[in-house]
N, CA, C and O atoms as a MOPAC input file, in Angstrom:
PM7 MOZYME 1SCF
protein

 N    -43.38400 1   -15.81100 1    19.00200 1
 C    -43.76700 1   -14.62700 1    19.75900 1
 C    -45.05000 1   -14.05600 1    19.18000 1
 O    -45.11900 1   -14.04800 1    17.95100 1
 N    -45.88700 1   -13.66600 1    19.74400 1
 C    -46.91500 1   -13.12400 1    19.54000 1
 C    -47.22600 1   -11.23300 1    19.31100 1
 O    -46.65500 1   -10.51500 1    20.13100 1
 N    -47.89100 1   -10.70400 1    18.48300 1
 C    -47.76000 1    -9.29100 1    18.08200 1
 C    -47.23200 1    -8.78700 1    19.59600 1
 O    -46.14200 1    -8.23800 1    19.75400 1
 N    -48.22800 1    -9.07700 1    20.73900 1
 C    -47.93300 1    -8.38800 1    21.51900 1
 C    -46.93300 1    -7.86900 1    22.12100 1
 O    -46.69400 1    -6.71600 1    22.48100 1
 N    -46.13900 1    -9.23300 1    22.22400 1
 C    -44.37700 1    -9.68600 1    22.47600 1
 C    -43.76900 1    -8.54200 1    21.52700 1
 O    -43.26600 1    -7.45400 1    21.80500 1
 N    -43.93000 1    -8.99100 1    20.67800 1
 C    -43.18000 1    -7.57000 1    19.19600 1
 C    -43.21600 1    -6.40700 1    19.46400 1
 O    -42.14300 1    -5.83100 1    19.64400 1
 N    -44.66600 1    -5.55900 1    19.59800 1
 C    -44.95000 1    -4.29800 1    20.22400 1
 C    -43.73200 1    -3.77700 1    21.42300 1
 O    -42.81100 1    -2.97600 1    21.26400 1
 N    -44.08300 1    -4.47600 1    22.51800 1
 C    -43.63800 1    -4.66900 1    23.48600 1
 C    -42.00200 1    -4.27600 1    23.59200 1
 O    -41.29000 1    -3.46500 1    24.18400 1
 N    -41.87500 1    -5.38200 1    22.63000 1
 C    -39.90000 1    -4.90700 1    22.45300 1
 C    -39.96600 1    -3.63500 1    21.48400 1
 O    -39.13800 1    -2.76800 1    21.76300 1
 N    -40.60000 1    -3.43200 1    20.65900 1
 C    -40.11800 1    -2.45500 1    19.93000 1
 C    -39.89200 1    -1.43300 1    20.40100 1
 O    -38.84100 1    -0.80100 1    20.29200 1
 N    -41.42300 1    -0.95600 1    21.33800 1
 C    -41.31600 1     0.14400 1    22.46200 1
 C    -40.14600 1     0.23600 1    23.41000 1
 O    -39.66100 1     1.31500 1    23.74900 1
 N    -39.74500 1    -0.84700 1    23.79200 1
 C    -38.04700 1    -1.02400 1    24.59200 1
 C    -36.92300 1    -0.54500 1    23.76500 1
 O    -36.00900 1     0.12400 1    24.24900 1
 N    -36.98500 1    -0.89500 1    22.47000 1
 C    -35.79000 1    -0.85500 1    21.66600 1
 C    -35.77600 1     0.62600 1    21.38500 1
 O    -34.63000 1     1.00500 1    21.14100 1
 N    -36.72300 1     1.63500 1    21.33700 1
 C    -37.06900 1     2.63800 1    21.05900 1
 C    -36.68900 1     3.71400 1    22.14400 1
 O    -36.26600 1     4.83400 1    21.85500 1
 N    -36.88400 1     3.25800 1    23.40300 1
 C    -35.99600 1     3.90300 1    23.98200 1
 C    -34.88700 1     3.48100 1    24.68400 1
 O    -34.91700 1     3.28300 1    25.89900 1
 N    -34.13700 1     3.36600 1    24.15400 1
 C    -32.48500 1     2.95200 1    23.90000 1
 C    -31.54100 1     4.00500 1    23.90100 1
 O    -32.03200 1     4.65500 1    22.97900 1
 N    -30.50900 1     4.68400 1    24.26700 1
 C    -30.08400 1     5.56500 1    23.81300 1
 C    -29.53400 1     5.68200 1    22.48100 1
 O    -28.44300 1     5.12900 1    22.33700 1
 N    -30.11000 1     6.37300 1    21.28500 1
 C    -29.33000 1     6.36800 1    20.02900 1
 C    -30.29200 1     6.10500 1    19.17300 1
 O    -30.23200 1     6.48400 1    18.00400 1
 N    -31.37800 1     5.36400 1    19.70500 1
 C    -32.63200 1     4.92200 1    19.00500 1
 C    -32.64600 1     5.58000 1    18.21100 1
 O    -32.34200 1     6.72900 1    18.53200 1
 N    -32.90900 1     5.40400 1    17.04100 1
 C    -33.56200 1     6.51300 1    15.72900 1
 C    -32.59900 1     7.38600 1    15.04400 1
 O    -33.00400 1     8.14700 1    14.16600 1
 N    -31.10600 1     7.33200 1    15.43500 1
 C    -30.27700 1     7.50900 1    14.59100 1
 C    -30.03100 1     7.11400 1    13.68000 1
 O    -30.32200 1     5.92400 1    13.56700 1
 N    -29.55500 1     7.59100 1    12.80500 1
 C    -29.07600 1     7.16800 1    11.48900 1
 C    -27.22700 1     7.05300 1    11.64500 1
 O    -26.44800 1     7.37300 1    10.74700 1
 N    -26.98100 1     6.72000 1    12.50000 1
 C    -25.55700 1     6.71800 1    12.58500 1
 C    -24.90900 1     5.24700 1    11.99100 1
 O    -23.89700 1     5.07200 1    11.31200 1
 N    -25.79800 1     4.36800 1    12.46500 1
 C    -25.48800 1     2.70300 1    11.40300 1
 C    -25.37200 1     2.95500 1     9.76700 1
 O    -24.44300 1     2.56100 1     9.06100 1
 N    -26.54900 1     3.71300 1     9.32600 1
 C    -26.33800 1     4.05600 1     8.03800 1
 C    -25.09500 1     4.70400 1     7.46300 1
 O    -24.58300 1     4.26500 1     6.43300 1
 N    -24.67700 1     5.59400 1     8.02500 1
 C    -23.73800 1     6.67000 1     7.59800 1
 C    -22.26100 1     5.43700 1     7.71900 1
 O    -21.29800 1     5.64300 1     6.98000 1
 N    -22.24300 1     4.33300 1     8.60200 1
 C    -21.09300 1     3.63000 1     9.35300 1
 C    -20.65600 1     2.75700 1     7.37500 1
 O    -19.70300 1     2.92500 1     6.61300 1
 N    -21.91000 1     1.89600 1     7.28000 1
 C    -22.33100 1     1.31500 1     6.28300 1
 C    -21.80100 1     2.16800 1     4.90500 1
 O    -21.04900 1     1.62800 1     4.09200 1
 N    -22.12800 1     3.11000 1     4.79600 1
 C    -22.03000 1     3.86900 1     3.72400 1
 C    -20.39500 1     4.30500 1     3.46900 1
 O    -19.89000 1     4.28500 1     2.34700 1
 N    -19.71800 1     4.66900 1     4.60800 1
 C    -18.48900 1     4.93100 1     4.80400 1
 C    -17.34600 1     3.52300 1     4.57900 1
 O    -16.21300 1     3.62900 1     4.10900 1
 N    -17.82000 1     2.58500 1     4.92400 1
 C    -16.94900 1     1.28100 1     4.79400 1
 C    -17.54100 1     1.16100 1     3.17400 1
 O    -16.76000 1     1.68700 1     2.38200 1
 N    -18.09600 1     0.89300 1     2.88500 1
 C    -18.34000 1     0.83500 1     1.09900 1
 C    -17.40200 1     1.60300 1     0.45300 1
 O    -16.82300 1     1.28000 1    -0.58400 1
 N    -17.21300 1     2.92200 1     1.25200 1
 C    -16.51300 1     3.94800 1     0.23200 1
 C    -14.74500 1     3.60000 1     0.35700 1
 O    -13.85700 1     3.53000 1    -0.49300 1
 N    -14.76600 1     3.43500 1     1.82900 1
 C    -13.39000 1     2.89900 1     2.35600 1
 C    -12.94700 1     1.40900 1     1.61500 1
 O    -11.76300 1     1.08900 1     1.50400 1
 N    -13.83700 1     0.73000 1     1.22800 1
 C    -13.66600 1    -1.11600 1     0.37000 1
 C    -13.45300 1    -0.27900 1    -1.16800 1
 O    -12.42800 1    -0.70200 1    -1.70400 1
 N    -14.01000 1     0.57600 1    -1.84100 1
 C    -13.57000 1     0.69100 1    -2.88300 1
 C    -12.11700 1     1.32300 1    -3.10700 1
 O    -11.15200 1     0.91100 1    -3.75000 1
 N    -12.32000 1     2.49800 1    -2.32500 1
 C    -11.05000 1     3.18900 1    -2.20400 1
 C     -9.85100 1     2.06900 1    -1.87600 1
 O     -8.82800 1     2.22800 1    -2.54100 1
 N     -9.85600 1     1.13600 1    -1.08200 1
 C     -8.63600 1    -0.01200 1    -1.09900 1
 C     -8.47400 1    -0.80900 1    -2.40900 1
 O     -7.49200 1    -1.20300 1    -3.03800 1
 N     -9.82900 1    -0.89900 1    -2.58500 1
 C     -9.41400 1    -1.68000 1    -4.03600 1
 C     -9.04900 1    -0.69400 1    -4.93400 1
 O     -8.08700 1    -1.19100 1    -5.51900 1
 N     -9.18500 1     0.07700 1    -5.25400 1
 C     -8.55600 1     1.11300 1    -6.42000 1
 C     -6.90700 1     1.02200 1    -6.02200 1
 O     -5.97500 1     0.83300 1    -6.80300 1
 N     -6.84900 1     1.23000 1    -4.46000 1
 C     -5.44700 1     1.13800 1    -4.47700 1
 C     -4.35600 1     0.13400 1    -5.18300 1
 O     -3.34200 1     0.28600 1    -5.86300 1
 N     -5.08200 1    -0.94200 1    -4.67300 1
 C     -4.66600 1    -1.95100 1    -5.13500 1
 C     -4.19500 1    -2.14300 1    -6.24800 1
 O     -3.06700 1    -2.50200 1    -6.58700 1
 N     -5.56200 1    -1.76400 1    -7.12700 1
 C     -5.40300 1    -2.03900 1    -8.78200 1
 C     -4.11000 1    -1.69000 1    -9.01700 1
 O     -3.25100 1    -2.51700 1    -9.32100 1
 N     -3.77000 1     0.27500 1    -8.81700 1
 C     -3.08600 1     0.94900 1    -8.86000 1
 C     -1.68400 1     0.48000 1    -8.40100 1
 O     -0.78300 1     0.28000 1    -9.21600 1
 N     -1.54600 1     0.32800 1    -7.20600 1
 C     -0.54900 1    -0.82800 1    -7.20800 1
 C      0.16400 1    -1.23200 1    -8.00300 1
 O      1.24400 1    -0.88100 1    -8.47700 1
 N     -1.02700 1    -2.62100 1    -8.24100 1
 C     -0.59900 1    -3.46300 1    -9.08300 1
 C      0.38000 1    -3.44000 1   -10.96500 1
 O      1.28100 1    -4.00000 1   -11.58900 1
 N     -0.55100 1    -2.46800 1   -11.06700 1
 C     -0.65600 1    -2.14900 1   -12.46500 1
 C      0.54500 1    -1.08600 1   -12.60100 1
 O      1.13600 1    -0.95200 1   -13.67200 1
 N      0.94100 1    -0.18800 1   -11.22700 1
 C      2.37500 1     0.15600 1   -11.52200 1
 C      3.56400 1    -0.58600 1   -11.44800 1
 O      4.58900 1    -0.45900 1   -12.11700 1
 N      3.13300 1    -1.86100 1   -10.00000 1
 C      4.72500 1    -2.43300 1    -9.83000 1
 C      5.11100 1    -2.95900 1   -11.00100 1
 O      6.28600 1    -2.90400 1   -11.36400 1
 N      4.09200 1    -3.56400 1   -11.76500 1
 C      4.78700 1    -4.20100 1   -13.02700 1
 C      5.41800 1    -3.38300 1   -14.25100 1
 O      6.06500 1    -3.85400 1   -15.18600 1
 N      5.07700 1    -2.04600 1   -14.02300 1
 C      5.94600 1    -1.24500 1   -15.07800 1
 C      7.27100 1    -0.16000 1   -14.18300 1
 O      8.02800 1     0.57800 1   -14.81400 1
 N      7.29000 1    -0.27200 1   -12.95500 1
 C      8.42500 1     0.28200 1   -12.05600 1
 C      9.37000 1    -1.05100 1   -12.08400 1
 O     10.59800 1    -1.08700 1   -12.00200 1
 N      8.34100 1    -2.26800 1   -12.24000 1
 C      9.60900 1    -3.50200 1   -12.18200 1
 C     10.76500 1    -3.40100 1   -13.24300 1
 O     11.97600 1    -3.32300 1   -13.03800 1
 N     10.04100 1    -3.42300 1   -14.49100 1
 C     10.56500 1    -3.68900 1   -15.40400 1
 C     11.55400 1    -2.11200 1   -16.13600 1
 O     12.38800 1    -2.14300 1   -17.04100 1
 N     10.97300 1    -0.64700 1   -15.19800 1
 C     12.19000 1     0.15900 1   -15.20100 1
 C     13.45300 1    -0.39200 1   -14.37900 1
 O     14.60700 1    -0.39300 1   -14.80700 1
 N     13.05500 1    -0.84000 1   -13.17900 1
 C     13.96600 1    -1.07700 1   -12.29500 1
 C     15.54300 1    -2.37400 1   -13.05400 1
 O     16.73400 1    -2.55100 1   -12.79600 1
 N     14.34800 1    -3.04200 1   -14.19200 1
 C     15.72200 1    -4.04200 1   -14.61800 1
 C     16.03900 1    -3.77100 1   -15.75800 1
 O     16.97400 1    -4.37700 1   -16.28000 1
 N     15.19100 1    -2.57700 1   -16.58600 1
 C     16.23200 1    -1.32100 1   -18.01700 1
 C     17.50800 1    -0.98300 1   -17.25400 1
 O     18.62900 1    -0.95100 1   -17.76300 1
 N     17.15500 1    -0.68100 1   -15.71200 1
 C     18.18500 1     0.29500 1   -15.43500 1
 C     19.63000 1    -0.39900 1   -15.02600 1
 O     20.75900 1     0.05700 1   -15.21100 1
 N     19.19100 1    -1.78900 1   -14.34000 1
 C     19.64200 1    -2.67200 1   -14.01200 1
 C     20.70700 1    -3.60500 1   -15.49400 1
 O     21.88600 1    -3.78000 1   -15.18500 1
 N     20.50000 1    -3.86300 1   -16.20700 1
 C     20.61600 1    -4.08100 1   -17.68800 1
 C     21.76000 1    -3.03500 1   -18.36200 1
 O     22.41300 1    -3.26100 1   -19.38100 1
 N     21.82000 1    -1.87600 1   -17.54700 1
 C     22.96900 1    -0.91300 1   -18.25300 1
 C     24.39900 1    -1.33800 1   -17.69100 1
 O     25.45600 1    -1.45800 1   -18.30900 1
 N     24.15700 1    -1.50600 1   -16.50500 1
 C     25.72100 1    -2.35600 1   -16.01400 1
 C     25.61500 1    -3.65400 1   -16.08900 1
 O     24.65800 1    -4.41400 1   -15.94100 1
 N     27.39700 1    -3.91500 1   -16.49000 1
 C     27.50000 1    -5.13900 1   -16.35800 1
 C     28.08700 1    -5.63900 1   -15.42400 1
 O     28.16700 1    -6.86300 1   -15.33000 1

């Protein structure tokens, strides 16, 4: 494509409805925060079931 071709669309793309928002950014920024926040869960999770497990079979361990 040639500059002109480029120009051409950009001016199209520009008026678009939404053009020149920053609303992609903010989308982007929010799923980053939402991917960490799952992984923390996770960790958290993780790192309790294995000490709720091992209450669960102290408690388990008192009857016979």
């Amino acid at each position: 494509m040639t500059a002109a071709c480029y120009a051409k669309l950009r001016s199209l793309l520009r008026q678009l409805p939404g053009a020149g928002q920053e609303d992609g950014q903010a989308l982007g920024e929010l799923s980053m925060v939402l991917a960490l926040v799952a992984l923390v869960a996770v960790m958290a999770v993780t790192a309790l079931g294995a000490s709720i497990s091992g209450w669960y079979q102290d408690f388990a361990d008192l009857f016979p």
